[in-house]
Backbone bond lengths (Angstrom), bond angles and torsions (degrees), N, CA, C in turn:
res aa  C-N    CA-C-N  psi(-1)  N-CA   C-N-CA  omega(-1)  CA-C   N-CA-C  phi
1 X - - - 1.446 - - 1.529 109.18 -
2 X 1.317 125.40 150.55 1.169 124.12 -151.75 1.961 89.99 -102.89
3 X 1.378 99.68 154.01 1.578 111.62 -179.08 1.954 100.88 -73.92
4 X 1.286 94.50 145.43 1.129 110.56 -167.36 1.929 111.16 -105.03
5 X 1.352 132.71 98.50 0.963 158.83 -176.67 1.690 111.83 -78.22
6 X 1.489 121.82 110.52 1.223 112.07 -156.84 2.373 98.79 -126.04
7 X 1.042 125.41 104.63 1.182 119.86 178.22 1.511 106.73 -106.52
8 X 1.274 95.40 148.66 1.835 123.57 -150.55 1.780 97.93 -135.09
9 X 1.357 126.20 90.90 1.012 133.60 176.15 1.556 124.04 -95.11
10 X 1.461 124.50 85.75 1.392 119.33 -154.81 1.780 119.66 -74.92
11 X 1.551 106.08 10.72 1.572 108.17 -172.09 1.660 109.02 -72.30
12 X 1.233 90.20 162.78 1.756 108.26 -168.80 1.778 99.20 -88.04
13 X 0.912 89.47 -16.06 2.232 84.30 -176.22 1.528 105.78 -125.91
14 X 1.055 123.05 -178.31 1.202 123.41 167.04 1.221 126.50 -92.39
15 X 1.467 128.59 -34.42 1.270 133.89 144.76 1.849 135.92 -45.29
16 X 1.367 98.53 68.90 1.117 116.95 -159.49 1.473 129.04 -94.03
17 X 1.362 136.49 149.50 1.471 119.02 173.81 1.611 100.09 -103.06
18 X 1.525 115.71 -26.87 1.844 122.40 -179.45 1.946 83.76 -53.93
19 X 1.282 108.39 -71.54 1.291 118.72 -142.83 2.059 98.66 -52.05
20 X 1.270 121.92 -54.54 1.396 117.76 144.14 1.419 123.01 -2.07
21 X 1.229 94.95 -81.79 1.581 115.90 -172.77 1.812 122.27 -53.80
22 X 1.291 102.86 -61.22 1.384 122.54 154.22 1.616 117.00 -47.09
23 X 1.294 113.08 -51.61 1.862 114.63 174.86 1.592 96.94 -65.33
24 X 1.042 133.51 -42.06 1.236 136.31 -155.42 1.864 97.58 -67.90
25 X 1.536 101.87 -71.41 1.474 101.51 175.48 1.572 141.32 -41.57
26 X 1.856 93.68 -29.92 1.748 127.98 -173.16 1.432 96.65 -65.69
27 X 1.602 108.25 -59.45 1.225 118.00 175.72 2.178 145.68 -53.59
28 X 1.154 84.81 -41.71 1.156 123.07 143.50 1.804 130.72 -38.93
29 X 1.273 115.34 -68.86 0.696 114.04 161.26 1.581 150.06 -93.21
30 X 1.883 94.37 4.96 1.337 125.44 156.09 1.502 108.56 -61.06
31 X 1.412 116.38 -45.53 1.747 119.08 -159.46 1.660 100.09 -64.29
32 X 1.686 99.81 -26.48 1.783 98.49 -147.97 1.669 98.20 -93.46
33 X 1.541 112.95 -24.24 1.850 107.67 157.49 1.076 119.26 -135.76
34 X 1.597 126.97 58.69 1.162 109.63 175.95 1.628 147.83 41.63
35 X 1.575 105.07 9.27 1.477 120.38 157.33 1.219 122.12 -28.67
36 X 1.262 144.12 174.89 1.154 153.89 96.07 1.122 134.55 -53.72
37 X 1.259 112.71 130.03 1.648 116.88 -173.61 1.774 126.49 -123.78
38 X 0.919 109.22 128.82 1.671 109.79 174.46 1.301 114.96 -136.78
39 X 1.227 105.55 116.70 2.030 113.44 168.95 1.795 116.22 -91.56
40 X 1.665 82.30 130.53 1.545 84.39 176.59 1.579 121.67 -90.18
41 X 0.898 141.04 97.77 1.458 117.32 170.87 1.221 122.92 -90.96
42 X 1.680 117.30 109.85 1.113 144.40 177.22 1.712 110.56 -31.07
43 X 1.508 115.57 -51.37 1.545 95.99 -169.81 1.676 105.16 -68.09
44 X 0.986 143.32 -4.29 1.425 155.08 -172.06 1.871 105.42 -65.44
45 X 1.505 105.44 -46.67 1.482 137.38 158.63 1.469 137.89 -66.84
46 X 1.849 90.48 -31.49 1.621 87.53 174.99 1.307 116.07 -45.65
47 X 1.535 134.54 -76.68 1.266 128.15 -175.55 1.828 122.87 -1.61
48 X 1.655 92.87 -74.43 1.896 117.34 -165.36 1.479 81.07 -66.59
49 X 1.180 141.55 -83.45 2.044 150.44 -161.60 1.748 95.37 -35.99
50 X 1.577 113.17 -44.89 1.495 99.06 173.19 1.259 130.40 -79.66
51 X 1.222 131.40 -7.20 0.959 165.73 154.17 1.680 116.82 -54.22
52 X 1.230 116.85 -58.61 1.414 122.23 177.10 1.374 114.92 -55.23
53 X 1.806 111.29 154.93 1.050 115.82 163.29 1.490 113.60 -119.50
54 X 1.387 100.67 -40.89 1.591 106.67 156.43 1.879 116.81 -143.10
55 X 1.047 109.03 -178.30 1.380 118.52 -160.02 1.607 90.08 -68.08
56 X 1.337 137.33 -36.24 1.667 124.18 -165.85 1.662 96.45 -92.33
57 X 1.464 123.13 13.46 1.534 112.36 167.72 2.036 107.70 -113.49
58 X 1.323 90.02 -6.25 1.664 95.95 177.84 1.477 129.58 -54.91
59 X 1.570 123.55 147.18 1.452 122.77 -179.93 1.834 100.58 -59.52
60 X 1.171 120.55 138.24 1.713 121.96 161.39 1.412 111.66 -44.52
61 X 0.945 145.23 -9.36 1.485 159.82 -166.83 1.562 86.55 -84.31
62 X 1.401 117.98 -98.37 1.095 156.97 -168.44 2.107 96.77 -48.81
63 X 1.006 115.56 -19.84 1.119 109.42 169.97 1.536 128.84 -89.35
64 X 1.614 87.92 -33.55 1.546 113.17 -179.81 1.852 110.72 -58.46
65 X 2.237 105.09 -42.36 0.825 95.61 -175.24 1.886 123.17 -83.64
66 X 1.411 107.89 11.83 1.394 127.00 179.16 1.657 100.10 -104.71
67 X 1.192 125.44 -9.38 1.183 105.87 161.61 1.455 111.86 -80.19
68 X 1.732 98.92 -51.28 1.974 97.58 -174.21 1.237 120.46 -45.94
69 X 1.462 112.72 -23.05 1.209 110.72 -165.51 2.134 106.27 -84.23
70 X 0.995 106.47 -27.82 1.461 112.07 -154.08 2.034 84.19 -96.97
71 X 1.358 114.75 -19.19 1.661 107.71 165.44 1.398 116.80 -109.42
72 X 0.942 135.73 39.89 1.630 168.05 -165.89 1.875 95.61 -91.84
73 X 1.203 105.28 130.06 1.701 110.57 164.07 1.385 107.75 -95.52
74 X 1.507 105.33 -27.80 1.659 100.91 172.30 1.312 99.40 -147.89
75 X 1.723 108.53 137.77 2.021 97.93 156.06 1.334 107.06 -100.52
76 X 1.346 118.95 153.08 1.763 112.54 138.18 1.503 97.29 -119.57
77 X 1.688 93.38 140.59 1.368 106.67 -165.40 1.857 84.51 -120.30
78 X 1.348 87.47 162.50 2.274 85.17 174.50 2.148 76.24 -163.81
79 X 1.172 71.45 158.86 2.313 101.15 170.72 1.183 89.56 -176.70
80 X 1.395 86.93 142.53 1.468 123.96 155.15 1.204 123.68 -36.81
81 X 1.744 137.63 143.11 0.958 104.81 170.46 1.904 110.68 -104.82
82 X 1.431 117.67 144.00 1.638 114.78 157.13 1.110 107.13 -121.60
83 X 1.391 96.25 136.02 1.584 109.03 166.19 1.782 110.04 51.49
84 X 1.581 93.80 49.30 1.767 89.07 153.74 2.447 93.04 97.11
85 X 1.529 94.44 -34.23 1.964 80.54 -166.04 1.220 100.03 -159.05
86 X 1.205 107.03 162.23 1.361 129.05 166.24 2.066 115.41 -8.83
87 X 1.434 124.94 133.96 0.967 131.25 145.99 1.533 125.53 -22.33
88 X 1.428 101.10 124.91 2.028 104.06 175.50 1.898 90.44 -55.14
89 X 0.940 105.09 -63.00 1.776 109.77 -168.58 1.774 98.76 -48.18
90 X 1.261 140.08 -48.73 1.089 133.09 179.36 1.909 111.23 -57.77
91 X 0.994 86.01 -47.00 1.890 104.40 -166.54 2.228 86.63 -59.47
92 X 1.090 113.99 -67.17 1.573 125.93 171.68 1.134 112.62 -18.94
93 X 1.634 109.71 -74.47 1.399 104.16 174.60 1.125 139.24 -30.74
94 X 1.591 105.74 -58.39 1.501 119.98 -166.42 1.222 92.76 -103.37
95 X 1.609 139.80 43.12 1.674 132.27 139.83 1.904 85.14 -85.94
96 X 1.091 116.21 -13.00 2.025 107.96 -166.17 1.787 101.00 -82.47
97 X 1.657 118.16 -29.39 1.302 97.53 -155.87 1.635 99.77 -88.97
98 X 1.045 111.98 146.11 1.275 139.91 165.72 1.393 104.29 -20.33
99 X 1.146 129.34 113.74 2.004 122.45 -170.74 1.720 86.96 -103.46
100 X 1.189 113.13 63.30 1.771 117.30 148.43 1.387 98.31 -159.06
101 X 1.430 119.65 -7.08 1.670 94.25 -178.44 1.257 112.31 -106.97
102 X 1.832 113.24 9.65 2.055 105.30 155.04 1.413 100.40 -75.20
103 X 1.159 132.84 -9.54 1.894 112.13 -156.55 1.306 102.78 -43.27
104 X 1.067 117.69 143.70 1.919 124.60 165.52 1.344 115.60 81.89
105 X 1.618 99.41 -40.31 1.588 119.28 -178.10 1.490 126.86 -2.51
106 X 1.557 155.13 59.43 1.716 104.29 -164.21 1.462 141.66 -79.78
107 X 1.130 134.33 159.34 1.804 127.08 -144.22 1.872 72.33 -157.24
108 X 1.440 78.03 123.76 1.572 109.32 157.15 1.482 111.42 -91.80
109 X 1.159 103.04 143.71 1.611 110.76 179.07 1.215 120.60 -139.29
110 X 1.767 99.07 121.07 1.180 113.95 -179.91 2.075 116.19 -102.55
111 X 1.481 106.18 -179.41 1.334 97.22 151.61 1.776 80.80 172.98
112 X 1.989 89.95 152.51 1.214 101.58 157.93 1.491 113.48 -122.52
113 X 1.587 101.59 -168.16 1.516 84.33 178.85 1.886 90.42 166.95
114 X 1.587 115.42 158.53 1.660 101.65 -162.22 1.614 102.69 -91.96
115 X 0.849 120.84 70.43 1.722 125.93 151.59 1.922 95.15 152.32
116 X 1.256 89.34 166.23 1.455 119.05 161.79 1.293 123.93 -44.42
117 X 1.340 128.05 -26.78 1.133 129.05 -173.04 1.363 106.17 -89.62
118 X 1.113 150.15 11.18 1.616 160.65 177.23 1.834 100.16 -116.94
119 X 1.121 134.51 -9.18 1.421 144.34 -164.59 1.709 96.24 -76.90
120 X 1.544 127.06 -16.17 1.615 99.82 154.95 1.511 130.99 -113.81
121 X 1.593 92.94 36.98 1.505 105.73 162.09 1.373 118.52 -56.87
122 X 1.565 120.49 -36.90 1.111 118.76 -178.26 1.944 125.65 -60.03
123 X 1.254 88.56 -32.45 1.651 116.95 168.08 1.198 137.64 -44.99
124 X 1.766 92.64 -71.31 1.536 146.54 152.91 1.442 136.08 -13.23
125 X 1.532 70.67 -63.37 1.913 92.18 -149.90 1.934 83.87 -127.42
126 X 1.085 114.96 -82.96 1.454 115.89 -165.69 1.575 128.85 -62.13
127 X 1.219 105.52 -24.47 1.691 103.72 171.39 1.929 118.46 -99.90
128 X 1.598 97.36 3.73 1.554 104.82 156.75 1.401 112.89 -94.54
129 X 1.576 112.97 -17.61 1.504 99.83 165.16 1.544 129.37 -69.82
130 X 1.581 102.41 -46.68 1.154 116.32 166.32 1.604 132.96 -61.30
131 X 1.604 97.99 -1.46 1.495 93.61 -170.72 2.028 92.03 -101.21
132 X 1.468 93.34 -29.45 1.996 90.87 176.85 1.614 95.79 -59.58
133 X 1.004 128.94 -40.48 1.961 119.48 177.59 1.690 108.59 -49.89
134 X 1.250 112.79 -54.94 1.576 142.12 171.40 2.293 88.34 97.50
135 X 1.243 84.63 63.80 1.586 89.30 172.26 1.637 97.48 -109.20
136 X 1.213 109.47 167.15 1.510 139.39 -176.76 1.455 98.94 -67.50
137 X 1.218 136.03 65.90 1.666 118.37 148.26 1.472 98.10 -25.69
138 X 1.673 124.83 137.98 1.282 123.59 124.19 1.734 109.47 -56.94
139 X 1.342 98.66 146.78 1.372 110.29 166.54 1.345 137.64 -64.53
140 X 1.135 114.96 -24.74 1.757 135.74 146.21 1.326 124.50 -81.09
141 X 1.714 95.43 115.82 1.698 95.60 -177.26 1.638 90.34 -92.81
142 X 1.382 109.72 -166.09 1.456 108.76 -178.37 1.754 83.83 -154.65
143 X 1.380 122.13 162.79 1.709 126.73 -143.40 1.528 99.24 -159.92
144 X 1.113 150.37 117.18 1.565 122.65 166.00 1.549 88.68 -149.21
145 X 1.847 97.64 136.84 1.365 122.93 162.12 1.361 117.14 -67.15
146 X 1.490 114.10 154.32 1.647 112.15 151.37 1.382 123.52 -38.68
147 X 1.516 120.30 -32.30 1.417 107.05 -158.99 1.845 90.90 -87.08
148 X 0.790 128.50 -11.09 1.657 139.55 -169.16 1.803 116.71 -80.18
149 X 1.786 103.28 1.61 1.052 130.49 -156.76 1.617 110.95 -137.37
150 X 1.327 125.17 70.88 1.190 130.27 174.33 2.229 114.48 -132.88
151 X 1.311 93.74 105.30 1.393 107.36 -179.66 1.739 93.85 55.05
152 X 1.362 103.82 82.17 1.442 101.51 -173.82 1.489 115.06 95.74
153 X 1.411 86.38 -144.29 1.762 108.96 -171.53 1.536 85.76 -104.01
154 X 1.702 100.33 151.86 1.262 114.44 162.63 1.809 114.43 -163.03
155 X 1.597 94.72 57.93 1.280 108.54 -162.53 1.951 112.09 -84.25
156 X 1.354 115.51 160.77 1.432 103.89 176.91 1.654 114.10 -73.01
157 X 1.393 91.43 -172.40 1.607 84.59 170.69 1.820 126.61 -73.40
158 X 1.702 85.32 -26.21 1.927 95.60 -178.51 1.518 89.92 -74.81
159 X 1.216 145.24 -41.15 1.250 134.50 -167.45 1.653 118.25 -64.19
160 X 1.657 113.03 -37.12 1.307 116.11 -161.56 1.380 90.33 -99.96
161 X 1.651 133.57 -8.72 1.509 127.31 148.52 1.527 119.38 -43.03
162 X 1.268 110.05 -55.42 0.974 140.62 -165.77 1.783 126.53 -64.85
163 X 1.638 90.73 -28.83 1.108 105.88 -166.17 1.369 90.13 -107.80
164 X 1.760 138.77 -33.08 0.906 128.73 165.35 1.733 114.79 -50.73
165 X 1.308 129.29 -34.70 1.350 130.02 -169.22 1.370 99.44 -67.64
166 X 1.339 137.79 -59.17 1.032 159.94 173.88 1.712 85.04 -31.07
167 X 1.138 125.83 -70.57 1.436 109.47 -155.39 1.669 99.44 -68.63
168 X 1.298 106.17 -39.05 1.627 109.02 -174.23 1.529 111.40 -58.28
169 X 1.057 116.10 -21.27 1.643 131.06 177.47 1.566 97.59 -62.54
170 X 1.586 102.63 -65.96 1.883 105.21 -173.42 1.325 101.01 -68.47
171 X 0.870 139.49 -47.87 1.958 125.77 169.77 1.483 115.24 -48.21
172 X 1.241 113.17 -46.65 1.247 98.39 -177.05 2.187 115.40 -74.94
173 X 1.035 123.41 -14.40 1.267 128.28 159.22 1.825 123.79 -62.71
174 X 0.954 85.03 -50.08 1.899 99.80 172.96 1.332 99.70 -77.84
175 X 1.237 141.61 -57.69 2.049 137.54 157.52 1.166 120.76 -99.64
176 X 1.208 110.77 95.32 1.481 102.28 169.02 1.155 120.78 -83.94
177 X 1.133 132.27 7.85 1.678 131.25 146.17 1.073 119.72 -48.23
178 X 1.680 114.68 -44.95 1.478 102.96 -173.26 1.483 107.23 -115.99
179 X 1.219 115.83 52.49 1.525 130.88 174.05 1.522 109.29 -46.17
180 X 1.094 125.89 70.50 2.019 120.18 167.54 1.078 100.61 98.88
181 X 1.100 136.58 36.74 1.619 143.49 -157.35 1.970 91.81 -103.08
């Protein structure tokens, strides 16, 4: 059965640079083992998630995407950043998933956000969430400004290093045969 690849896009619209970023990595590391991949985008959910009070009053939609996530071989999750962290709608979600079925988990972590000065959200804000789950941060977060974002990618060379490790990180978890190979 093929490994199961789970992306978690925390933007408020659909016109997204997380959702980019996150497809980009999902994808990516689909080509390099044949995973399966599915991206969630959260505003798709806002509605039913605002709506909830607990997980046995939730739309099937919205449940389905709290199952993929909690049977996931890998997430990469990315949000936007406001004001310093993670999305209320991102933060929402994951008060729903089950805090025993990340244990071990690994979750790539992304985030964007409009300048440099939001670049240790990833630090911050997202690998203290993931560490109350006690899931696998990869050790490479990955960070990208607005200006890093023109018709595409338009990342430096330390960035698209960087961002390559990041993927080599999630390959090497799903194969560890070919760990950095």
């Amino acid at each position: 059965m093929a490994k199961q690849i789970v992306g978690v896009a925390g933007s408020l619209s659909g016109v997204s640079k997380t959702h980019v970023l996150v497809e980009t990595i999902l994808d990516r590391v689909q080509r390099a083992t044949g995973a399966v991949g599915r991206i969630i985008p959260l505003h798709t959910l806002a509605p039913q998630l605002g709506a909830a009070t607990s997980r046995e009053d939730m739309a099937p939609e919205l449940k389905a995407a709290l199952r993929a996530v909690e049977n996931a071989d890998l997430l990469v999750v990315g949000s936007p950043v406001y004001k310093g962290s993670y999305t209320g709608l991102f933060k929402y979600f994951f008060d729903y998933v089950d805090f025993t079925a990340l244990q071990g988990k690994p979750v790539a972590l992304t985030a964007t956000g409009g300048g440099d000065r939001h670049a240790l959200v990833v630090e911050h804000q997202l690998r203290p969430l993931f560490g109350f789950f006690s899931a696998h941060a990869l050790p490479t977060g990955f960070y990208a400004s607005d200006r890093d974002f023109n018709d595409g990618f338009a990342f430096s060379a330390a960035q698209s290093a960087r961002l390559d490790q990041l993927v080599n990180e999630a390959i090497a978890v799903l194969e560890p045969s070919r760990a950095f190979a």
